[in-house]
N, C-alpha and C positions, 0 to 999 in steps of 0.2 A: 535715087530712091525707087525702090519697085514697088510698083501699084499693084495691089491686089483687089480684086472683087469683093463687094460688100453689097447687102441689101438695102433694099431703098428706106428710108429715112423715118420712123414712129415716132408717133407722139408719144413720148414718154410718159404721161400723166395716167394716174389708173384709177378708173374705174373705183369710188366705194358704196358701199349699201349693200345691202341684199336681197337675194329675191323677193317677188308679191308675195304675201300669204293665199291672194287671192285673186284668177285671172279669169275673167269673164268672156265667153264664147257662145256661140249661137245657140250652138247645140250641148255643149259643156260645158261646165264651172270647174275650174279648179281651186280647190281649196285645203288647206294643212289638215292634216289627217288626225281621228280623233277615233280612239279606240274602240267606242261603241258601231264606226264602220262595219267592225267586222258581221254583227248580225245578218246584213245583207252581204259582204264581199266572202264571205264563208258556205253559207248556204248556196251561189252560184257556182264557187269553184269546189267543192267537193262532194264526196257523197259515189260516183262512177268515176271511170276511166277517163270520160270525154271531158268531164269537167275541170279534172285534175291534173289534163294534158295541160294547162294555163301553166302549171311550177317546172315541166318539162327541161327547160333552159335555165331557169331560176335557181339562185343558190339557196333558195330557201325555199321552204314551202315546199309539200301540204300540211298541214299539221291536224294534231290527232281529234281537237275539238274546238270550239269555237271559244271558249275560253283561250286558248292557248294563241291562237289567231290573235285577239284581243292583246295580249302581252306583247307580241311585236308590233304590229299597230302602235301600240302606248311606246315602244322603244324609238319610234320613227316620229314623233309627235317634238322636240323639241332637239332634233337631228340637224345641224349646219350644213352640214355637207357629207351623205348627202342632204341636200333639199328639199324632203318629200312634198307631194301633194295629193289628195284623194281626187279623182273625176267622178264628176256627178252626173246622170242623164236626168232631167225632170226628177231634183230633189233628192236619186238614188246612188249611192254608190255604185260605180261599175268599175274601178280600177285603180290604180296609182301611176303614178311617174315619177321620176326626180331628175334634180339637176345636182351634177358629183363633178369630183376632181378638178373642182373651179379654180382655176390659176391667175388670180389677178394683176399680179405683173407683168404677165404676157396673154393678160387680157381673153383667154382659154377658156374651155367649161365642156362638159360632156354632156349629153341626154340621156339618160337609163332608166333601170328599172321598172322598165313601160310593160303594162300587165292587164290582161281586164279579162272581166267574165265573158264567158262564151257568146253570153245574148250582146256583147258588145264588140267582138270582134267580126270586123269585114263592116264595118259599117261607117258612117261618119262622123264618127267619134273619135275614133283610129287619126283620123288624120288631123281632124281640129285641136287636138292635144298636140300634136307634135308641131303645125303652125304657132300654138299659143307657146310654146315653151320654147321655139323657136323666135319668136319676135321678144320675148323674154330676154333671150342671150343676147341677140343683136341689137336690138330696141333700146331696150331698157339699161342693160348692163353692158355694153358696148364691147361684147365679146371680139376679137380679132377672127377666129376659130371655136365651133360646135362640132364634137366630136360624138359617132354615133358607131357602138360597137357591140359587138353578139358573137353567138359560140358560130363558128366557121359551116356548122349542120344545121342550124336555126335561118334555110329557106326562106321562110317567111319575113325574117326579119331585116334579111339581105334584100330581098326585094323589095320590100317596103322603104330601106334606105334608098335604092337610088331610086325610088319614084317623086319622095320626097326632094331630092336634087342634092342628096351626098354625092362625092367621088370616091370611090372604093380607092383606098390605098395600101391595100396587103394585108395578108394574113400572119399574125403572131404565132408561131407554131409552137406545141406544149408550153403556152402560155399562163394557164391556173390547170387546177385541180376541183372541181367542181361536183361533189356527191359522190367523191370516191372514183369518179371518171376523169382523161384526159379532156381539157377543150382548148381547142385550135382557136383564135380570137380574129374576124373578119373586122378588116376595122375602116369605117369611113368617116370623111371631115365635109364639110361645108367652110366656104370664109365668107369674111363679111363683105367680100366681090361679089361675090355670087349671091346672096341671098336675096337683092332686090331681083331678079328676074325668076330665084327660086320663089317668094313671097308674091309677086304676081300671079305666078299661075297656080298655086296653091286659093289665095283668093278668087281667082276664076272659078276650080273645083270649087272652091266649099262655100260661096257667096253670088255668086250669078246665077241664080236661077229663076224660071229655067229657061232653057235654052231655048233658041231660036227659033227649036223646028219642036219644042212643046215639050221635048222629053225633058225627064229629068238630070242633073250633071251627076255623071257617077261617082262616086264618093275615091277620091285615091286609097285603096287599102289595098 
């Protein structure tokens, strides 16, 4: 009989429940989004160009009023998958996130929809959301693989994955259709190998401070 190659051995058992409504962080809260957000997450992303650079990447968004804002809000509020959440800094909305395309028999799940207002990007909020939704997956929900993907032009967001501790594994080419434009799809994974020495040093950044020689840890974003 001819032996062929097979992968090493999984626990078959999966994973049930679903995500926190509610994940607490030093610097952020995450919590399931409630349409009256939008007063504040409205007012920071539009109004000028700079503001409104935030929908850039996004398949949605800007919209034309804050009522209107308000109605998707209210559409993402009893959302499974994806799993939205609002982030808050000191009580205010500054963005959302979710977790999508959760595959529970192969124990999967993606990160997306990561978005925040301008006073909130570059800062360390940026990354304390993507630890908290990362120990989410692995933690909590004992994901095998967390998948983290963006339009192939969206620099920022490429960087920001592997500083986090993805491994970039290729780009999906003429993948969607996204505002009437092509988008090429950069796409990286993390496994549940890796995440105990990616979740170390991510807690070094955003929990040991400060540093030895007085300055402050710089925020990974």
């Amino acid at each position: 009989m001819i032996e062929h190659p097979v992968g090493k051995p999984v626990d078959p058992s999966t994973p049930t429940g679903e995500p926190a409504s509610i994940i607490e962080g030093e610097d952020v809260r995450l919590r399931r989004p409630d349409p009256a957000d939008a007063d504040a997450l409205f007012a920071a992303t539009h109004g000028d160009a700079a503001s409104e650079g935030v929908w850039a990447y996004m398949a949605y968004g800007p919209w034309r009023d804050r009522r209107a804002m308000a109605g998707w809000i209210a559409s993402t509020v009893d959302s499974a998958d994806p799993w939205w959440w609002t982030a808050e800094r000191a009580g205010t909305p500054v963005g959302m996130a979710a977790l999508l395309n959760r595959d529970e028999a192969n124990r999967r799940v993606e990160i997306g929809h990561i978005w925040y207002a301008p006073t909130a990007q570059r800062t360390i909020a940026n990354t304390e959301v993507a630890y908290l939704l990362l120990g989410e997956s692995f933690d909590r929900l004992a994901s095998r693989r967390v998948e983290w993907k963006c339009d192939a032009l969206n620099e920022r967001s490429r960087v920001a994955a592997l500083r986090l501790g993805f491994t970039f594994e290729g780009i999906f080419r003429n993948h969607m259709i996204v505002k009437g434009h092509n988008r090429d799809t950069a796409w990286y994974a993390m496994t549940d190998e890796e995440w105990p020495a990616a979740r170390s040093r991510l807690e070094g950044w955003l929990y040991k401070t400060p540093r030895e020689d007085g300055k402050p840890v710089r925020p990974l974003t």
